[in-house]
C-alpha positions as CSV (number, residue, x, y, z in Angstrom):
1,X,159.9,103.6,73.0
2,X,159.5,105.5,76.3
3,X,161.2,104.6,80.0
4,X,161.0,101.1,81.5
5,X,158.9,101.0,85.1
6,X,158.5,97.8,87.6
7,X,156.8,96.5,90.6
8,X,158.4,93.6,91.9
9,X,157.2,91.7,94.9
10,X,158.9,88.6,96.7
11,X,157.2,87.4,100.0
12,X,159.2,84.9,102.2
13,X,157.6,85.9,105.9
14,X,153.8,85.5,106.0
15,X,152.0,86.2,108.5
16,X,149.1,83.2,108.4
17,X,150.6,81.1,106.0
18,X,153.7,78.9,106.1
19,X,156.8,80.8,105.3
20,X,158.4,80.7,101.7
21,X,162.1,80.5,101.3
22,X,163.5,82.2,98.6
23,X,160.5,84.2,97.0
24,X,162.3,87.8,98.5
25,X,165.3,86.7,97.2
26,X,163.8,86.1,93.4
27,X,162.5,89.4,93.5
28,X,165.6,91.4,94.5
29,X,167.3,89.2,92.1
30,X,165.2,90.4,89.2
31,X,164.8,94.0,91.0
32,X,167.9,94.6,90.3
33,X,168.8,93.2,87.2
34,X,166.1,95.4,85.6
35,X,167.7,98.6,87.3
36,X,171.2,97.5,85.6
37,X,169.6,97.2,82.7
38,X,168.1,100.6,82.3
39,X,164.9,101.0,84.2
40,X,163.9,104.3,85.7
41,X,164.7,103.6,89.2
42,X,162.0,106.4,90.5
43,X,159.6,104.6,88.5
44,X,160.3,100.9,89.9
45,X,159.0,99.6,93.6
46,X,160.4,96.6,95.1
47,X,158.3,95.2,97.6
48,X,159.7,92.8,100.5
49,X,159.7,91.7,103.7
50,X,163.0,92.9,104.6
51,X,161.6,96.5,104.0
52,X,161.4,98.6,107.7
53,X,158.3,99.0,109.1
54,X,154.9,98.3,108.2
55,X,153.0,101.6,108.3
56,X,151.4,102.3,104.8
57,X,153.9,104.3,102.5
58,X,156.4,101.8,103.3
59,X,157.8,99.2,100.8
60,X,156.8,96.6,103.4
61,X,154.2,94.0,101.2
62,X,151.1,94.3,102.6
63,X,147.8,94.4,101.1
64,X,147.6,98.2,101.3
65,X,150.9,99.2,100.2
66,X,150.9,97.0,97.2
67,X,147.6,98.4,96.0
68,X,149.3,101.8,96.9
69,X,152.4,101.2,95.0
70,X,149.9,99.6,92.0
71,X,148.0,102.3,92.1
72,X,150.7,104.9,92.0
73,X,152.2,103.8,89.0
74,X,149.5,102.9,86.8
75,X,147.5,106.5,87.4
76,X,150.7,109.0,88.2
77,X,154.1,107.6,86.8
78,X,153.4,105.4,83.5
79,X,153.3,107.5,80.3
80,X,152.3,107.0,77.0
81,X,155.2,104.9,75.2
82,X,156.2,103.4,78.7
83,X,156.9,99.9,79.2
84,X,156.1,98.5,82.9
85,X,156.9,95.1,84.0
86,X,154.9,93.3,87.5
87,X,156.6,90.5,89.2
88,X,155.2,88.9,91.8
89,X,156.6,85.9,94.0
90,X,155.0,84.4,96.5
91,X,151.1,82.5,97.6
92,X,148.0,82.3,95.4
93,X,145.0,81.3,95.8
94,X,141.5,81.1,94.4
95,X,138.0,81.1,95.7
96,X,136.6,79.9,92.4
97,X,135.5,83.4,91.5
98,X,138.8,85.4,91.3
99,X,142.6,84.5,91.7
100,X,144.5,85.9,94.3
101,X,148.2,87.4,95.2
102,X,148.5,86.6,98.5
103,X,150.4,90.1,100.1
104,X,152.1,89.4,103.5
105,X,149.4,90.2,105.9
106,X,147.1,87.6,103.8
107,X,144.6,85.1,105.3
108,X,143.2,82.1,103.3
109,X,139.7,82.6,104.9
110,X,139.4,86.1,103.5
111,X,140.6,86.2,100.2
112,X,138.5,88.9,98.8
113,X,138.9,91.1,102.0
114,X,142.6,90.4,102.7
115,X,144.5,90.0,99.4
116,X,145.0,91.2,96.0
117,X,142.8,89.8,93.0
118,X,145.0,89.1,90.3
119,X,141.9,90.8,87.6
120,X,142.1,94.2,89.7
121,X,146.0,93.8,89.1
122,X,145.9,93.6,85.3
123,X,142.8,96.0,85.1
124,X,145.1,98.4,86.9
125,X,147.6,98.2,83.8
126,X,144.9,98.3,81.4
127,X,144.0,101.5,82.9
128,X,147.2,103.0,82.6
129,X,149.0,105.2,79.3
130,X,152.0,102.5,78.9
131,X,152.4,101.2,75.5
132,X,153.6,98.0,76.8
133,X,152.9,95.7,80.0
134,X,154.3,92.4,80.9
135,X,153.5,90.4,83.7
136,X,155.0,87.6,85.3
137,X,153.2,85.6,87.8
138,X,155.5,83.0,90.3
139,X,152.1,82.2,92.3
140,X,153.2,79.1,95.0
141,X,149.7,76.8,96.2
142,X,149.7,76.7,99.9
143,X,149.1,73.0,101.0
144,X,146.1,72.2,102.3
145,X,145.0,75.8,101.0
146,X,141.3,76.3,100.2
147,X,139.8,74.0,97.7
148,X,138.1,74.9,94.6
149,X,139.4,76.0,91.0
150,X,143.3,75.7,90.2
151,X,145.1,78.7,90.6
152,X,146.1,80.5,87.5
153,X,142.7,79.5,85.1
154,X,140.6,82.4,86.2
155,X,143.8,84.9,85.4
156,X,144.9,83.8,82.2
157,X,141.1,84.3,81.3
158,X,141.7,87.9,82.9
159,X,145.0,88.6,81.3
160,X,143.4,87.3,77.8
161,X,140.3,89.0,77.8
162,X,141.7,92.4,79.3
163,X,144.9,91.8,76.2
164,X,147.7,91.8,79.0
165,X,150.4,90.1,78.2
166,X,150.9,87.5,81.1
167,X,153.3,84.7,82.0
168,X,152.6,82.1,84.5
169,X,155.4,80.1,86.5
170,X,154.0,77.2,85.4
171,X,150.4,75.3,84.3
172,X,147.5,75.4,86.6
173,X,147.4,71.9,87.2
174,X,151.3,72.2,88.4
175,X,153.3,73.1,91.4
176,X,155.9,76.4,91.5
177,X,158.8,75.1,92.9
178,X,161.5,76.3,94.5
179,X,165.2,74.7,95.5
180,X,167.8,75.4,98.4
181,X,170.4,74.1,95.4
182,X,169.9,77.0,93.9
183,X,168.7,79.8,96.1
184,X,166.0,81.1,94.2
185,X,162.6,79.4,92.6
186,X,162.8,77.8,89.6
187,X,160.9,80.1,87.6
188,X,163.2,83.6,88.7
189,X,166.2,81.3,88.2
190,X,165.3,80.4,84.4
191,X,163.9,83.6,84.1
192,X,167.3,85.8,84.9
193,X,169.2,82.7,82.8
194,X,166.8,84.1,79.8
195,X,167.4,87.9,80.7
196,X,171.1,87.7,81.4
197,X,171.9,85.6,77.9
198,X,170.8,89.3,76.1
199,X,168.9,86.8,73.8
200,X,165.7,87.2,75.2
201,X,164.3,90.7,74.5
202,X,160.8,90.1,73.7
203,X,157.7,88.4,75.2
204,X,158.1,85.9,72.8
205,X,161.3,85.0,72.6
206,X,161.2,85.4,76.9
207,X,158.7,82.7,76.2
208,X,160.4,80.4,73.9
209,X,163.3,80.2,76.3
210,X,161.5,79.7,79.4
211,X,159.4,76.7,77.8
212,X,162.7,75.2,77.3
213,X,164.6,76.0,80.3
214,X,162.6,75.5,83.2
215,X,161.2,71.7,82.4
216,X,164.9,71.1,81.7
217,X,166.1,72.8,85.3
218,X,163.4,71.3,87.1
219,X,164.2,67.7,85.5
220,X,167.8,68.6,86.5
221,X,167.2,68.7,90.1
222,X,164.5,65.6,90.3
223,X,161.2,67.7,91.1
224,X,158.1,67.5,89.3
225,X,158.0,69.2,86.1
226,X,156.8,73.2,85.5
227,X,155.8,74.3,82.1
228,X,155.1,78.3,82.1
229,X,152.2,79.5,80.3
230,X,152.0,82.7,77.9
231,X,149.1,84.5,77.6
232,X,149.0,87.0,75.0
233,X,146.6,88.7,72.6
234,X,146.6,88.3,69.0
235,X,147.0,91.9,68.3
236,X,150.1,92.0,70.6
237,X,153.1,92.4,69.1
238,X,155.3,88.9,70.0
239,X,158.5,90.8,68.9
240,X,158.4,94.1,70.3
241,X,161.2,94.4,73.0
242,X,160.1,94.2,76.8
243,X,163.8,96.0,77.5
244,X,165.8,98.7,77.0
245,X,166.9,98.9,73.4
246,X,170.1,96.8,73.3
247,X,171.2,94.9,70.3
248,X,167.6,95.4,68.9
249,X,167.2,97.6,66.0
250,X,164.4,99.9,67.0
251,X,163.7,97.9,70.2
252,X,161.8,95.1,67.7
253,X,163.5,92.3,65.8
254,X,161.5,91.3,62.9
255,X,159.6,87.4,63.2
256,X,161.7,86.8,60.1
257,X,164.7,86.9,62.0
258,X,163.2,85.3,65.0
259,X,162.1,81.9,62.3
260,X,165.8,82.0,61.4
261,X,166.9,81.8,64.7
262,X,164.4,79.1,65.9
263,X,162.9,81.2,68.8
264,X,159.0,81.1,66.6
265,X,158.0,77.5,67.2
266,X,154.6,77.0,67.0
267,X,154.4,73.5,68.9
268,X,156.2,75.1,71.9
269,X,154.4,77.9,72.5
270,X,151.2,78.2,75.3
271,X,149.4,80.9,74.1
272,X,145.5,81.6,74.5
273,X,144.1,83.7,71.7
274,X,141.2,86.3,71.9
275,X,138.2,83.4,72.0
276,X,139.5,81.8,74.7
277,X,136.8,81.1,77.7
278,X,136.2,80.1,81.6
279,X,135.7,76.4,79.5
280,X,138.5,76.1,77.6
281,X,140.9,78.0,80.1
282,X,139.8,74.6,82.5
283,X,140.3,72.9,79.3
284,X,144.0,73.2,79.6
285,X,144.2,70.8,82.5
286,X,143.1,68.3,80.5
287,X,145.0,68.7,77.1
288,X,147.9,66.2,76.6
289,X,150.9,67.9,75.3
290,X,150.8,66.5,71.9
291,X,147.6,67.8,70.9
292,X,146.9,71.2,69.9
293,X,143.5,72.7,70.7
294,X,141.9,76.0,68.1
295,X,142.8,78.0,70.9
296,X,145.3,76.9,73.2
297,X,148.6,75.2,72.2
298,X,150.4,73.7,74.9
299,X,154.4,73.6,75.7
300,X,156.3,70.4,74.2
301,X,159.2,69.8,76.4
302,X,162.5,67.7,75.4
303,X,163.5,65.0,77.6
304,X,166.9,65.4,79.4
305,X,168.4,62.5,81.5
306,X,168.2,63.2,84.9
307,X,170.7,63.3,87.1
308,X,171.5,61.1,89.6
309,X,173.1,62.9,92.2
310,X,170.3,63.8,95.0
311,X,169.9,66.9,96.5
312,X,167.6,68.8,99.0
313,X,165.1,70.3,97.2
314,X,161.4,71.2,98.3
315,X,158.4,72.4,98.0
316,X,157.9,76.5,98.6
317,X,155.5,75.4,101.5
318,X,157.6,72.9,102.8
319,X,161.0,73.8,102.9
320,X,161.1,76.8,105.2
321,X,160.9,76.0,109.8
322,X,157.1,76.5,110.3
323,X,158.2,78.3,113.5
324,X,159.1,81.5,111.5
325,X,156.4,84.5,111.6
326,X,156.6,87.8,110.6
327,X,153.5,89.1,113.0
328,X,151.3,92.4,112.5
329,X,153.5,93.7,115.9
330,X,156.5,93.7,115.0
331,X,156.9,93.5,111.3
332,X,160.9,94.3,111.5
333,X,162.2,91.0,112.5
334,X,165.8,91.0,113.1
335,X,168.0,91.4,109.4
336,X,169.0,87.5,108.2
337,X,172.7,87.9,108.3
338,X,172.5,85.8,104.6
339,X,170.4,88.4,103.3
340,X,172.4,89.7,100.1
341,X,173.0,93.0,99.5
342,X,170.7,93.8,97.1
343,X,167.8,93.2,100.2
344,X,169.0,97.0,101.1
345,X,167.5,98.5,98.3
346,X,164.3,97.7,99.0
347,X,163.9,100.9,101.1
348,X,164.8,102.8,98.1
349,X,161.8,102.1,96.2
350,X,159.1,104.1,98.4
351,X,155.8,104.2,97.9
352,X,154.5,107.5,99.4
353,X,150.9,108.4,100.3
């Protein structure tokens, strides 16, 4: 197995879209939990809005300095045998034809000339030498964004038919939420839960705890429920570590071990196999989850109790003061005195041109 790369992105500050709260915060969070870990820190970018300035080269996360940084590690860093993870928090959208990242400088009414189509993202990866790719989509749906298909169908047709492993925050026909309870999205919050156990070392067994975890968190804290959605290709190996080699013999645990140890469960795993269409990718909207289609299988969730303490938690579009702008003049708003210190780091991670 070679070195371990990343691109993480967390937007909080748009520029044309209502403000997130706590998307730069899950992507330090994970940014750094993934240098800890082992990751080549000259090969890993972190891209947020508390980077300094905006000029391209910068770490700042605009359209052109995310298909720099993209473009930098797919054609010039990642080697053969490298494993490269891609995080990204923050807006999609879709125009019905492609899915979109939304980067900072973004506008709804120009998807194709303003932001970042999630197919050129995972062609990008299938382009480069790395042995192994995963990435992990927390897309939020702007309200009252643009109408027309759900976000997330046209890329898990992209991540299947290109064979890039891919995990989505949740279904295309849900919301990704985050929560002031807990700082962080619910997705990046299950997600480092998973990482930090040091039981969850490959896609699959990522997977397995995340279709667990995050219904159950989201249940926890009274908002609507997210199911995450895997896709995968069949010749993709389910077991082969995404991390550095840690208790893993060889970096892969054998599905043998995985069976005893409960994490291969057929009826809770979302997976979309190599026949999988535009049709059947809407098809998944429709599905209930105790029916299993040839090609998709949808996450069964257990029921918790909920609990009965209230709290404030809302929407990503809704829980941030609409008054906040990060505008094309002056890009360096003054540093949130709550920022933790992690934030700092993002000017580490450079992307020169």
């Amino acid at each position: 197995m070679g070195r371990h790369a990343c691109i993480v992105i967390g937007i909080n500050g748009y520029q044309f879209l209502q403000p997130l709260s706590y998307a730069q915060k899950d992507a330090e969070a994970l940014y750094q939990f993934l240098i800890e870990s082992g990751f080549v820190s000259d090969q890993c970018f972190l891209l947020t809005d508390a980077a300094l300035g905006a000029a391209p080269g910068s770490t700042y996360p605009s359209r052109e300095n995310i298909l720099d940084c993209l473009n930098q590690l797919c054609q010039s860093l990642l080697q053969s045998g490298d494993v490269v993870w891609c995080f990204f928090s923050g807006y999609g959208m879709s125009d019905g034809q492609q899915d979109y990242l939304i980067p900072i400088d973004g506008k709804s009414a120009d998807l194709a000339g303003t932001s970042v189509s999630t197919q050129s993202v995972l062609e990008c990866f299938k382009r480069s030498p790395a042995e192994s790719v995963l990435v992990l989509m927390d897309i939020n749906r702007s309200q009252g964004g643009q109408v027309g298909e759900k976000v997330g169908a046209l890329t898990m047709e992209s991540a299947n038919q290109l064979e890039i492993p891919t995990i989505l925050s949740c279904r295309p026909d849900q919301l990704s939420r985050e929560t002031s309870a807990l700082r962080q999205g619910f997705f990046t919050s299950a997600l480092l839960e998973a990482l930090r156990s040091g039981k969850n070392q490959s896609v699959e067994e990522l997977h397995q705890f995340l279709s667990h975890r995050l219904p159950e968190l989201t249940e926890q804290h009274l908002r609507p429920q997210q199911d995450p959605v895997l896709v995968m290709h069949p010749s993709r190996k389910f077991n082969q570590s995404i991390l550095p080699d840690s208790n893993h013999h060889n970096g892969v645990r054998s599905l043998e071990n995985q069976e005893q140890n409960g994490s291969v469960k057929a009826a809770s795993t979302t997976v979309l196999s190599v026949t999988q269409s535009r049709e059947n990718s809407k098809a998944i909207l429709d599905l209930p989850l105790s029916e299993t289609a040839s090609a998709v299988k949808l996450s069964e969730s257990p029921t918790h109790p909920k609990q009965s303490t209230p709290e404030s938690t809302l929407d990503r579009a809704a829980e941030s003061p609409s008054n906040h702008r990060v505008t094309p003049q002056n890009p360096t708003s003054a540093p949130d005195p709550r920022q933790t210190p992690e934030a700092s780091m993002s000017n580490k991670s450079f992307c020169s041109s």
